[in-house]
GUBAPA-414196 format. One record per atom (N, C-alpha, C, CB): residue in one letter; x, y negated, z negated. Coordinates in Angstrom, 1 decimal. Glycine has a CB too. Example, Ala and Ser with C-alpha at 12.3 -4.5 7.8 and 13.67 -1.06 7.14 Angstrom:
REM GUBAPA-414196
> a_13.2_5.7_-7.8
> a_12.3_4.5_-7.8
> a_13.2_3.3_-7.8
> a_11.3_4.5_-9.0
> s_12.8_2.2_-7.1
> s_13.7_1.1_-7.1
> s_12.9_0.0_-7.9
> s_14.1_0.6_-5.7
REM end
This chain:
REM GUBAPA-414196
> x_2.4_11.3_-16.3
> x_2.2_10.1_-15.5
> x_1.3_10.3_-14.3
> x_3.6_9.6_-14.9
> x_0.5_9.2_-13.8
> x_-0.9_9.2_-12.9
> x_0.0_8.9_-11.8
> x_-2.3_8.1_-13.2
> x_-0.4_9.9_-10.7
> x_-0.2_9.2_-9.1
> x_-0.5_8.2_-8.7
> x_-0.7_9.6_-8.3
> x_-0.1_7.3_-8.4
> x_-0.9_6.0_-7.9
> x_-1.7_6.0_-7.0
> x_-0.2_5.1_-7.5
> x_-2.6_7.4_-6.6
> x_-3.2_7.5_-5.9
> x_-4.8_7.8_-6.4
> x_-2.4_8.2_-5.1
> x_-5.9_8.3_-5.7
> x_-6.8_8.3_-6.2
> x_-7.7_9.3_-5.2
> x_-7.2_6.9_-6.4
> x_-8.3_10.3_-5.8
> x_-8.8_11.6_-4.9
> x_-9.5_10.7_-3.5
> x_-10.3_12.6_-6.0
> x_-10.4_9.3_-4.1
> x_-11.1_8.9_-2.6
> x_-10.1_8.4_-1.8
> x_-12.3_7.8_-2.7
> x_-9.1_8.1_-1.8
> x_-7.7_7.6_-1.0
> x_-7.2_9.1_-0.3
> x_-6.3_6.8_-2.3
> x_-7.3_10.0_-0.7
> x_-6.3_11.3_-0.3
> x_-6.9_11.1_1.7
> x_-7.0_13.5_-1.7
> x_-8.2_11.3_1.7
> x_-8.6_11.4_3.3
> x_-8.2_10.5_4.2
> x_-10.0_11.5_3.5
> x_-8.7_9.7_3.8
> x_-7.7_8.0_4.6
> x_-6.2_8.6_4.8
> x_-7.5_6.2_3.2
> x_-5.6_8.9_3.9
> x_-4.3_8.5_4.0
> x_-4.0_9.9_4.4
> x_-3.5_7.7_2.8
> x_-4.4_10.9_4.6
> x_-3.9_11.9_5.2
> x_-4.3_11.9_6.9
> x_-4.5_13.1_4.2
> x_-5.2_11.1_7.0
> x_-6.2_11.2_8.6
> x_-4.9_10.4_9.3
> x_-8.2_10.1_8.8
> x_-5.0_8.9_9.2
> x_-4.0_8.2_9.9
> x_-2.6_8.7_9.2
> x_-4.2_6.6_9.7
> x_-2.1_9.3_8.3
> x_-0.6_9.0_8.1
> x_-0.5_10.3_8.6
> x_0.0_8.4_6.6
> x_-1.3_11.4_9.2
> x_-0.7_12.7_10.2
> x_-0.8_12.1_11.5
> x_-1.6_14.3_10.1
> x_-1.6_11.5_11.6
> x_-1.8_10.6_13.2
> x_-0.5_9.9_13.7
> x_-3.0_9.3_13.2
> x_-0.4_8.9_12.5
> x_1.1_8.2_12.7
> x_2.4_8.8_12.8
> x_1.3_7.2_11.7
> x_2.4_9.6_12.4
> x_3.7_10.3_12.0
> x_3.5_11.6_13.4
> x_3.6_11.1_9.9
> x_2.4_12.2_13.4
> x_2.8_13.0_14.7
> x_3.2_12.2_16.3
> x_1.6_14.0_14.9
> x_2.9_10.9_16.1
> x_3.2_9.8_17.0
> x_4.2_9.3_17.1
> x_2.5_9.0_16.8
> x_4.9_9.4_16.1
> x_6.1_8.4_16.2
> x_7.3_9.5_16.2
> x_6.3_7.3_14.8
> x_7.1_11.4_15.8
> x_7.9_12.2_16.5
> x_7.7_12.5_17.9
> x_8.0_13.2_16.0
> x_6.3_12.5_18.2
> x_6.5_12.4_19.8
> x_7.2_11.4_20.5
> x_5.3_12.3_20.3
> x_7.3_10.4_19.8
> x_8.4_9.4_20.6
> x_9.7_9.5_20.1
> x_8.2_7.8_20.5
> x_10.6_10.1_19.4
> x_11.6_10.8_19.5
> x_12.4_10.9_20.8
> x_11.3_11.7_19.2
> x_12.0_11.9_21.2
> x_12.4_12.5_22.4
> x_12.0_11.7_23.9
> x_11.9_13.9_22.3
> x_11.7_10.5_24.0
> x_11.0_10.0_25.0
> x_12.0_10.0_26.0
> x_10.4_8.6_24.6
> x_11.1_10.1_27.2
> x_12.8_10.0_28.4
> x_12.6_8.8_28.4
> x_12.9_10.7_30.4
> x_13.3_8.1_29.7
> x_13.5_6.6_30.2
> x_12.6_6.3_30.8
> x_14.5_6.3_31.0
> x_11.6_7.1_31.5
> x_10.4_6.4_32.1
> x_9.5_6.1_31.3
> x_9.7_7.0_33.0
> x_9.0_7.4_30.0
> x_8.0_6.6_29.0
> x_8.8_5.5_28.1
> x_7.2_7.9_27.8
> x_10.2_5.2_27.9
> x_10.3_4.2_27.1
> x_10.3_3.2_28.0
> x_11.4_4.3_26.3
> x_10.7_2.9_29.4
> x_10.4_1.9_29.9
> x_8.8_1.4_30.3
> x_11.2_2.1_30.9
> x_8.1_2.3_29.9
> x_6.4_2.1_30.3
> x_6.4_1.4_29.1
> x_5.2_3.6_30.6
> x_6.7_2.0_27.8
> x_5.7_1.7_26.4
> x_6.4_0.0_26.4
> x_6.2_2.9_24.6
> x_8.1_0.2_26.2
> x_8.8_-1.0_26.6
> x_8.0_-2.3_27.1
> x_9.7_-0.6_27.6
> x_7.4_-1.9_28.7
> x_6.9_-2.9_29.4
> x_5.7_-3.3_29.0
> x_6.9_-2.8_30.5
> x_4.8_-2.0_28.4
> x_3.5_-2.4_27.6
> x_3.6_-3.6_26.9
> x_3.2_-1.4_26.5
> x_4.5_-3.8_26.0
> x_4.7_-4.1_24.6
> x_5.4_-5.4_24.6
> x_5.5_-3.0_23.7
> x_6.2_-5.7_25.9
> x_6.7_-7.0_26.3
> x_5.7_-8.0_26.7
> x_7.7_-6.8_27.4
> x_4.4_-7.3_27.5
> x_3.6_-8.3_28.1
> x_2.7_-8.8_27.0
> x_2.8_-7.6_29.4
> x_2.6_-8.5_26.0
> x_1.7_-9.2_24.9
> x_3.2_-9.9_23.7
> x_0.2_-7.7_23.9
> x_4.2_-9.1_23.6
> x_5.0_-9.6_22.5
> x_6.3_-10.0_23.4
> x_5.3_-8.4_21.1
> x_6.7_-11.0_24.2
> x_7.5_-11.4_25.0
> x_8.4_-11.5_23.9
> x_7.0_-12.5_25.8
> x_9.1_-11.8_22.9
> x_10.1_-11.9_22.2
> x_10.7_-9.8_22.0
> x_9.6_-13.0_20.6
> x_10.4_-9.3_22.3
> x_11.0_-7.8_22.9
> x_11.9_-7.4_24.4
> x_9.8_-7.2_23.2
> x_11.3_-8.7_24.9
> x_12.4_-8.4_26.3
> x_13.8_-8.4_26.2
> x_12.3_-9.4_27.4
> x_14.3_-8.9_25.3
> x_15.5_-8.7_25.0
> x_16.3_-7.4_24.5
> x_15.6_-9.4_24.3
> x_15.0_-6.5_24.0
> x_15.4_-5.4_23.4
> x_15.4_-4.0_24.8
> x_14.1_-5.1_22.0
> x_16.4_-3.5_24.4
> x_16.9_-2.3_25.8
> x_15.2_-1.4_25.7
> x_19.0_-0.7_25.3
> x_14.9_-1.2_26.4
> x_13.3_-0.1_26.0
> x_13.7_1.0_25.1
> x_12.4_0.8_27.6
> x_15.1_1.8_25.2
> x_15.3_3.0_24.8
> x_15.5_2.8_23.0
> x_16.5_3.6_25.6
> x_15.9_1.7_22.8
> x_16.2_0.8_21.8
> x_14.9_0.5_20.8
> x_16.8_-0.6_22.4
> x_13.9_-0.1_21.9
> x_12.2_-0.6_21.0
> x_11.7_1.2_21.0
> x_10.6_-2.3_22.3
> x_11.9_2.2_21.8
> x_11.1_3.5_21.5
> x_11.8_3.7_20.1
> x_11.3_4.9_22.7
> x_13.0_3.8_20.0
> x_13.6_4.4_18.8
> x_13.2_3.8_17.5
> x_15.0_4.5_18.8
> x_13.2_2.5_17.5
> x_12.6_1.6_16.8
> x_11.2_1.9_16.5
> x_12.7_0.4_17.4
> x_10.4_2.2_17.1
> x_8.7_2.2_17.3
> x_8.8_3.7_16.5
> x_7.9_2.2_19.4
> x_9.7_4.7_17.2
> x_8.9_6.2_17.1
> x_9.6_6.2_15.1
> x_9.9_8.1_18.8
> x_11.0_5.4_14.7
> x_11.5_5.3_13.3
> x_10.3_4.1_12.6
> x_13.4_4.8_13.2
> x_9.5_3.5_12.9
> x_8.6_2.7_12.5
> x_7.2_3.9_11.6
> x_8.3_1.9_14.0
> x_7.5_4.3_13.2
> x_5.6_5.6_13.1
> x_5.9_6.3_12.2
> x_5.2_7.1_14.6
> x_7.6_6.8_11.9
> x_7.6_8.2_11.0
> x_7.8_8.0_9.4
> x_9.0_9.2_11.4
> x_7.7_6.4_9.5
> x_7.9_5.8_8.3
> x_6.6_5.2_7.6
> x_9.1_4.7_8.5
> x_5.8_4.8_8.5
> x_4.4_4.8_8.0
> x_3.7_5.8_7.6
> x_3.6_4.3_8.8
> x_3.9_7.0_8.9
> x_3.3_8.1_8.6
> x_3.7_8.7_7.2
> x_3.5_8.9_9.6
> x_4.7_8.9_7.0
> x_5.2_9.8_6.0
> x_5.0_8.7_4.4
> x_7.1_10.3_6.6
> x_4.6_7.3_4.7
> x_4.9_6.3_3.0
> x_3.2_7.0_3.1
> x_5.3_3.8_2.8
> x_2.2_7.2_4.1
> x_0.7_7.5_4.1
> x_0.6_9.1_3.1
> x_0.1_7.7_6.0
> x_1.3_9.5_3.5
> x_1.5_11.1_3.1
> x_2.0_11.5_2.3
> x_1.9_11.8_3.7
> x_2.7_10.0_1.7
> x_3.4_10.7_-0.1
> x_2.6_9.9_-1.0
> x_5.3_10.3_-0.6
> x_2.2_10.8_-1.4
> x_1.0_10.8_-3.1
> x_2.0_9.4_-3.9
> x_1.2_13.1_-4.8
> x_3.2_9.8_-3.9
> x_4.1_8.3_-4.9
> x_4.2_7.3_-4.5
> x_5.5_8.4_-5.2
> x_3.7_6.9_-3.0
> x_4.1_5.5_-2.8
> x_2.4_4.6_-2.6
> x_5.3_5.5_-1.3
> x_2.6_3.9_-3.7
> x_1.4_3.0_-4.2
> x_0.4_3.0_-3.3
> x_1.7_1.7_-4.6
> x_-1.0_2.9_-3.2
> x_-2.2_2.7_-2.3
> x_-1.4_1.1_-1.0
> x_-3.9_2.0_-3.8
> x_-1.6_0.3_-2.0
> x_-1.3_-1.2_-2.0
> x_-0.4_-1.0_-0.9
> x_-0.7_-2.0_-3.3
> x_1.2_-0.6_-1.3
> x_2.5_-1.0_0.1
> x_2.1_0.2_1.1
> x_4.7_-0.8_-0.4
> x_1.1_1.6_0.7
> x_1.0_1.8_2.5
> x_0.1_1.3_3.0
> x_0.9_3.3_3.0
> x_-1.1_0.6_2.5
> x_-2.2_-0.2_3.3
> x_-1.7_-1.5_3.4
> x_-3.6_-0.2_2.7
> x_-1.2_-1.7_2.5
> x_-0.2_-3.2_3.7
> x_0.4_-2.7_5.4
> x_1.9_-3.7_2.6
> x_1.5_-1.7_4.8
> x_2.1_-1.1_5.8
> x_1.0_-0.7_7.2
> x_2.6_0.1_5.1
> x_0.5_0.0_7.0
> x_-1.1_0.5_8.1
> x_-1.5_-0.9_8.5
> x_-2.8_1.4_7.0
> x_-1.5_-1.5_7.5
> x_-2.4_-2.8_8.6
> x_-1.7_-3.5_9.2
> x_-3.3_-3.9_8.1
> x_-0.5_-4.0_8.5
> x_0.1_-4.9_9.4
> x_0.7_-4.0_11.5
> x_1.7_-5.5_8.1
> x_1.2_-2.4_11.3
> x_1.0_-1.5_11.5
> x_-0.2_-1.7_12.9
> x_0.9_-0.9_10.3
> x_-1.3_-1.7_12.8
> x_-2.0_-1.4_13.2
> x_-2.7_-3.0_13.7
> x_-2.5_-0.3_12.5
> x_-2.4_-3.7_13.2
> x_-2.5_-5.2_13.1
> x_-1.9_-5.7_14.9
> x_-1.3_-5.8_11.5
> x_-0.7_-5.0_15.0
> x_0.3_-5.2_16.0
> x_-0.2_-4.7_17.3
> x_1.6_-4.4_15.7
> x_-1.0_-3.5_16.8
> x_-1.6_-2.2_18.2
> x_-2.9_-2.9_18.5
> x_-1.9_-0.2_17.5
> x_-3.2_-4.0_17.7
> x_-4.5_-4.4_18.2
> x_-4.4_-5.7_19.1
> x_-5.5_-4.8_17.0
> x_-3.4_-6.1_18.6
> x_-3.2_-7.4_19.4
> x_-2.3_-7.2_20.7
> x_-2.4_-8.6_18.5
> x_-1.8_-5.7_21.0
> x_-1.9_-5.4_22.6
> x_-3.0_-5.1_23.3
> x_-1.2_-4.4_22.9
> x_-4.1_-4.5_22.4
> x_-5.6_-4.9_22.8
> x_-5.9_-5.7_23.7
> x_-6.3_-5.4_22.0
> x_-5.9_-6.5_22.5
> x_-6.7_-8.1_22.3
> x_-5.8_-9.4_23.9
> x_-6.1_-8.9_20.0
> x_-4.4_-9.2_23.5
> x_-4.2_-9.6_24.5
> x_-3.2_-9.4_25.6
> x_-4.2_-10.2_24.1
> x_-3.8_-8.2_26.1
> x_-3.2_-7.7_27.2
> x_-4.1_-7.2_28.6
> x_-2.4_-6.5_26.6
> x_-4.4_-8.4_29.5
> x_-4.9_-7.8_30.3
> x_-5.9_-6.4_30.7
> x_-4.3_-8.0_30.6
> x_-6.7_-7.0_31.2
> x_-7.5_-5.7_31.9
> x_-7.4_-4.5_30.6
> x_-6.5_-5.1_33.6
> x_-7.7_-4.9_29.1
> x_-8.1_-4.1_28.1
> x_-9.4_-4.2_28.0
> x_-7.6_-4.4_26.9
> x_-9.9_-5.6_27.6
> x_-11.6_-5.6_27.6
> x_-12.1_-6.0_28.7
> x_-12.1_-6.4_26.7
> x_-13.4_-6.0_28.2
> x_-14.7_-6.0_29.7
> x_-14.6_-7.4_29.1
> x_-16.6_-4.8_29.7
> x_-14.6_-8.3_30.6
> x_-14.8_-9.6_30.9
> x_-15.5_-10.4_29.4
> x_-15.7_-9.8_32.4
> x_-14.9_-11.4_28.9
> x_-16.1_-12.1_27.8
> x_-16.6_-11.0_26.8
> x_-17.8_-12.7_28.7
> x_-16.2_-10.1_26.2
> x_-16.3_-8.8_25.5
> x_-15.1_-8.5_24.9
> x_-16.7_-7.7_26.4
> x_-15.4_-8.0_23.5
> x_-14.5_-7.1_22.9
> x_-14.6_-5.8_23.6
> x_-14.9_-6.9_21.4
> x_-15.5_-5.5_24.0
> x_-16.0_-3.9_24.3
> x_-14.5_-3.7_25.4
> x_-17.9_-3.7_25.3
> x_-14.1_-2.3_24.9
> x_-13.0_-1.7_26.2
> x_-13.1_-1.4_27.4
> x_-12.6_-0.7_26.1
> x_-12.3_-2.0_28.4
> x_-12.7_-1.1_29.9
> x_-11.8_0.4_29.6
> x_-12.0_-2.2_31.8
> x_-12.2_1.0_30.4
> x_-11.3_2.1_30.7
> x_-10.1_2.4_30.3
> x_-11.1_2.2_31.7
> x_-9.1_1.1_30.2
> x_-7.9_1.2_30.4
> x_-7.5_0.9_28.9
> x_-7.5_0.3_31.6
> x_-8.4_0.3_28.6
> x_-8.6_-0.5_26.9
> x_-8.4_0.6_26.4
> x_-10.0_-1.2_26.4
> x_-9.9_1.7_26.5
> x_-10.1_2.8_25.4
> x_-9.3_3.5_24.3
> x_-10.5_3.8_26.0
> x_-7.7_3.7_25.0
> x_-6.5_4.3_24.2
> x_-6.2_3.2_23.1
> x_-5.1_4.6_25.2
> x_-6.3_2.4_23.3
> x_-5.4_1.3_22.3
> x_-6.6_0.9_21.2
> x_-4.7_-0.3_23.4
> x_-7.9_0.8_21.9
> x_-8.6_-0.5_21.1
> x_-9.3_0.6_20.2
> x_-9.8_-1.7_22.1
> x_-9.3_2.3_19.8
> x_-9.7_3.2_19.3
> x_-8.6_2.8_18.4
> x_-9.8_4.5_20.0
> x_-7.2_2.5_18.2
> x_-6.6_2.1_17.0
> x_-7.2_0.6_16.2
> x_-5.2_1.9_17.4
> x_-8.2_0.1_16.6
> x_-9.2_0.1_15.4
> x_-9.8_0.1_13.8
> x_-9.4_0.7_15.5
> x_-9.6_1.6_14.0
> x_-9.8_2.8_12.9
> x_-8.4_2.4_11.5
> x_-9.5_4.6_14.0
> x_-7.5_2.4_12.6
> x_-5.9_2.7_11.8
> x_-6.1_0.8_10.9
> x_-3.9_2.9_13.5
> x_-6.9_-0.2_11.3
> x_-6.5_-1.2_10.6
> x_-7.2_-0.9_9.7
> x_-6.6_-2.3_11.0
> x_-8.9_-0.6_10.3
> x_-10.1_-0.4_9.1
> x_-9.7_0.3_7.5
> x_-11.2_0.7_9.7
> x_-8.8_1.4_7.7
> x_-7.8_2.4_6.8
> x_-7.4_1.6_6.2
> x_-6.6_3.1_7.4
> x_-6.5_0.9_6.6
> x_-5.5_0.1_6.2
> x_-6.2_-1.2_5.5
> x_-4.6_-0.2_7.5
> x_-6.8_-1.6_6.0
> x_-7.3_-2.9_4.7
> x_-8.4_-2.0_3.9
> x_-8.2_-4.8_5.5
> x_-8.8_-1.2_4.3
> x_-9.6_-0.3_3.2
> x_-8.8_0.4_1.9
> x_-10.4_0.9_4.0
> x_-7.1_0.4_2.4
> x_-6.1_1.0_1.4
> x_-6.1_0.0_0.5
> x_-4.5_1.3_1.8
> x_-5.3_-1.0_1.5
> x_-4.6_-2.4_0.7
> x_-5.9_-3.2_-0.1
> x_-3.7_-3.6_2.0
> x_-6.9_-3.1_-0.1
> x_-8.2_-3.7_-0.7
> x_-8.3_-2.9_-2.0
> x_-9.6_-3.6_0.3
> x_-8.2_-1.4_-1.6
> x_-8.2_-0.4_-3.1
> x_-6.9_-0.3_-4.1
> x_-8.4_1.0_-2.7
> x_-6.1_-0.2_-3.7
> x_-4.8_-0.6_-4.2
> x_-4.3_-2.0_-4.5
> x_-3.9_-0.2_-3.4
> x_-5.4_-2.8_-4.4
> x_-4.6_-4.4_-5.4
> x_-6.1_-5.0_-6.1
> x_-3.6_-6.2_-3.9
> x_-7.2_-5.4_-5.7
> x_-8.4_-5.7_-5.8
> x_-9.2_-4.1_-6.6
> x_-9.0_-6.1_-4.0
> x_-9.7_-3.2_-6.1
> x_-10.3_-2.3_-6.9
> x_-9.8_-2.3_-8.4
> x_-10.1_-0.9_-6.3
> x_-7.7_-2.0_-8.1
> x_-7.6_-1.7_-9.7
> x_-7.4_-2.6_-10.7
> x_-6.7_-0.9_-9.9
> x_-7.4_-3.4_-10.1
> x_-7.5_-4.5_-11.0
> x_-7.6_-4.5_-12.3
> x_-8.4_-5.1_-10.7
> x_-9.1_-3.7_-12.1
> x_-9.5_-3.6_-13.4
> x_-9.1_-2.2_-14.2
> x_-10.9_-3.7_-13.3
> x_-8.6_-1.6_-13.4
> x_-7.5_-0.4_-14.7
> x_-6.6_-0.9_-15.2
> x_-6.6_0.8_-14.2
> x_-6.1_-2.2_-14.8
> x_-4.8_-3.0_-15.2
> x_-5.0_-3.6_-16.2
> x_-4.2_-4.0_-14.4
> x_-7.0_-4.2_-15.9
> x_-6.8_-5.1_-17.2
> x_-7.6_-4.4_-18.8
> x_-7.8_-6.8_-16.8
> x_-8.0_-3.0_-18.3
> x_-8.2_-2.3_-19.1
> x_-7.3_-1.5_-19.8
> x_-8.8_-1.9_-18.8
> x_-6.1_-1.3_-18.8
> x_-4.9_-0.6_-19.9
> x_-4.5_-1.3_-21.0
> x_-3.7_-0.3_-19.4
> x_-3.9_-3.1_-20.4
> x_-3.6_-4.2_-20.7
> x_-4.5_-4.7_-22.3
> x_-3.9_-4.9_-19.3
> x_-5.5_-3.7_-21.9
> x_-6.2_-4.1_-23.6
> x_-6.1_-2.9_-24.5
> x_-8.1_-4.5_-23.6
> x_-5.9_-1.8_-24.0
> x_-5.7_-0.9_-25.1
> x_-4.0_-1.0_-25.5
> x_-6.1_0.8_-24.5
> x_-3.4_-1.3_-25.1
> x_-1.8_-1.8_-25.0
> x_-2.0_-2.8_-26.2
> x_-1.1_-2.6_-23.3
> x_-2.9_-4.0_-26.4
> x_-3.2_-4.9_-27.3
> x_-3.9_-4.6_-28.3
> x_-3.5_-5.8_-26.8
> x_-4.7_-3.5_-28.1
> x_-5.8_-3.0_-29.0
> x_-4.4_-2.4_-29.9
> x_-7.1_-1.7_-28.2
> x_-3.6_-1.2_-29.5
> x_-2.8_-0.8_-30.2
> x_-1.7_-1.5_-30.9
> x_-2.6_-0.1_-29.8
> x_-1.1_-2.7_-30.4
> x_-0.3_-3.7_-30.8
> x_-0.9_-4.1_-32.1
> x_-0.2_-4.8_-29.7
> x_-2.4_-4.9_-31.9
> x_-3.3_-5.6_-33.2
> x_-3.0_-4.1_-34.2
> x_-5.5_-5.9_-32.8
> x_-3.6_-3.1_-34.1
> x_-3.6_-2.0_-34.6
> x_-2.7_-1.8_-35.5
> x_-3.5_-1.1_-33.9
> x_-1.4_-2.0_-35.1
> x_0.4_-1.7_-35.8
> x_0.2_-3.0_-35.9
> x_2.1_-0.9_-34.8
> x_-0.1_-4.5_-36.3
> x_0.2_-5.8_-36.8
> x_-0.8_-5.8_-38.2
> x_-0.2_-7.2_-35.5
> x_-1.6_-5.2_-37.9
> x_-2.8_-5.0_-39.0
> x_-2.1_-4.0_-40.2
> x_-4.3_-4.1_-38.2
> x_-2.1_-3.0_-39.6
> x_-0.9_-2.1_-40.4
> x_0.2_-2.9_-41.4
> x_0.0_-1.3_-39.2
> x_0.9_-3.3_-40.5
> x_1.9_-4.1_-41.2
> x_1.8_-5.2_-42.0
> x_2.6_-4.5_-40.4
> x_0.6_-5.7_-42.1
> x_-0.1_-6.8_-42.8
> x_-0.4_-5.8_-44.0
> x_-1.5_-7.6_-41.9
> x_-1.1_-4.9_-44.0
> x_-1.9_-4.4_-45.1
> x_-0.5_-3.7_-45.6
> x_-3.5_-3.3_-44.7
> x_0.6_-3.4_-44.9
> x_1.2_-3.0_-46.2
> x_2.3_-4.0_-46.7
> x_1.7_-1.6_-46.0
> x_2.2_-4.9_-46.0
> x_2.9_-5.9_-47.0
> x_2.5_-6.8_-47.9
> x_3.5_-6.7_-46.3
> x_1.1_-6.6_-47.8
> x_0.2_-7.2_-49.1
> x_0.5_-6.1_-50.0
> x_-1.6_-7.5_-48.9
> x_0.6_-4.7_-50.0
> x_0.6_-3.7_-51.0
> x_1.9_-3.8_-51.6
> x_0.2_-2.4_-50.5
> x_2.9_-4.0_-51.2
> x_4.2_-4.5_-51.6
> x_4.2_-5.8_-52.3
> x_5.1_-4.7_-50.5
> x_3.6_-6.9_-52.1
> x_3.3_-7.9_-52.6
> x_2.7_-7.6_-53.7
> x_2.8_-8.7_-52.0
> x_1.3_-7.1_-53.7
> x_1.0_-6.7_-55.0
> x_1.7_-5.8_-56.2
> x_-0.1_-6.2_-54.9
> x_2.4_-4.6_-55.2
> x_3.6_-3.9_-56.4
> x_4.1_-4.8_-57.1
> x_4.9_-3.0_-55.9
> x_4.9_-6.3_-56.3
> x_5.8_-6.9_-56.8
> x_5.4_-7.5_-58.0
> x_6.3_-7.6_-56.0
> x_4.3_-8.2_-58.3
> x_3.9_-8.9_-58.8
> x_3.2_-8.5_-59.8
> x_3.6_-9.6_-58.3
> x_3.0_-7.0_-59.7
> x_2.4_-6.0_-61.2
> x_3.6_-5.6_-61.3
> x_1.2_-4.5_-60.9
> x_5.0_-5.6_-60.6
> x_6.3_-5.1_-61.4
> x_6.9_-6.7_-62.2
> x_7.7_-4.1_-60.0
> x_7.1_-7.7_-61.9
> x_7.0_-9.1_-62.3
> x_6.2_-9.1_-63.5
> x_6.2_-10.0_-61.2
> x_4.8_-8.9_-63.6
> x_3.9_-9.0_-65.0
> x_4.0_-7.6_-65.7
> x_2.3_-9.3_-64.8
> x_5.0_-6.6_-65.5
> x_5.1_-5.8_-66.3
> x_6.5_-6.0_-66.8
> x_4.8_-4.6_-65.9
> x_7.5_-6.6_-66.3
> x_8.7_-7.1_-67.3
> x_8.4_-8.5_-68.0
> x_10.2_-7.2_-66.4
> x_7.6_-9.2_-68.0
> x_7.2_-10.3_-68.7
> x_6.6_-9.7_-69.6
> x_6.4_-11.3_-68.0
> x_5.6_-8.6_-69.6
> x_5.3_-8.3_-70.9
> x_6.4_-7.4_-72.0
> x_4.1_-7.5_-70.6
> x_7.2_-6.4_-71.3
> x_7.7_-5.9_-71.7
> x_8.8_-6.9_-72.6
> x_7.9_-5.1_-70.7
> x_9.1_-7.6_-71.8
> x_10.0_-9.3_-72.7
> x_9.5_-9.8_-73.5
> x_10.3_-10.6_-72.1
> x_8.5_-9.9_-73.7
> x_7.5_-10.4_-74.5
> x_7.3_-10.0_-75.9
> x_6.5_-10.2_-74.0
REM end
């Protein structure tokens, strides 16, 4: 059986899914000041989080990271659900970017200073729809090429079965005109 993976996939998914995963054990162990920082980060762009205790959204976040990281890093789990995963993933880290104050330079995508950390996750979407694009769109066509040898060999054994039920038919009917003669 083939990995569902593919030698040009191995670097992608080893670059971000050691990144993510050494990320999300570093938040493990977070005291109460970095979870109340990341906490308050993460409230000011996704206001439906304030409800969540901060020590509560780190444990959440750092079991999030170790679960992307690690679906990135196993050869068995399809191209497709970890570049879904990565983007949607990284989808989230952009739109604290995008809209969270004093990230970009005025009328600019470009980062200020304060931006640089976040808007460098980037990279992690690019990955990520570069997975999920190769894993549903690329293979497409191995699907519809297996999909014909699967039918190639089906016709193959229907053809078979045809040619030897005509050869039975013909026994029958040379065993048929050999007791008509023999009666005869």
């Amino acid at each position: 059986m083939a990995l569902p993976i593919t030698l040009s996939e191995i670097g992608p998914r080893i670059s971000a899914g050691a990144f993510i995963l050494n990320s999300g054990l570093g938040k493990r162990a977070a005291d109460e000041q970095t979870a109340a920082g990341l906490h308050g980060f993460a409230t000011g762009t996704y206001p439906f989080l304030k409800d969540v205790e901060p020590r509560q959204f780190v444990q959440a976040l750092s079991t999030a990271e170790i679960a992307i990281g690690a679906a990135l890093l196993t050869p068995f789990v399809p191209t497709a659900v970890a570049g879904a995963a990565l983007t949607g993933f990284a989808g989230g880290l952009l739109g604290l970017y995008l809209k969270t104050p004093g990230m970009r330079k005025e009328g600019s995508l470009a980062p200020t200073e304060q931006g640089l950390s976040v808007a460098k996750d980037v990279w992690l979407l690019g990955i990520g729809v570069g997975l999920l694009t190769r894993g549903t769109v690329d293979r497409g066509g191995k699907r519809v090429t297996k999909a014909a040898k699967i039918l190639a060999k089906a016709n193959k054994r229907v053809a078979r079965a045809e040619r030897k039920a005509e050869r039975q038919k013909v026994a029958q009917r040379a065993a048929r005109a050999a007791r008509t003669a023999r009666a005869a």
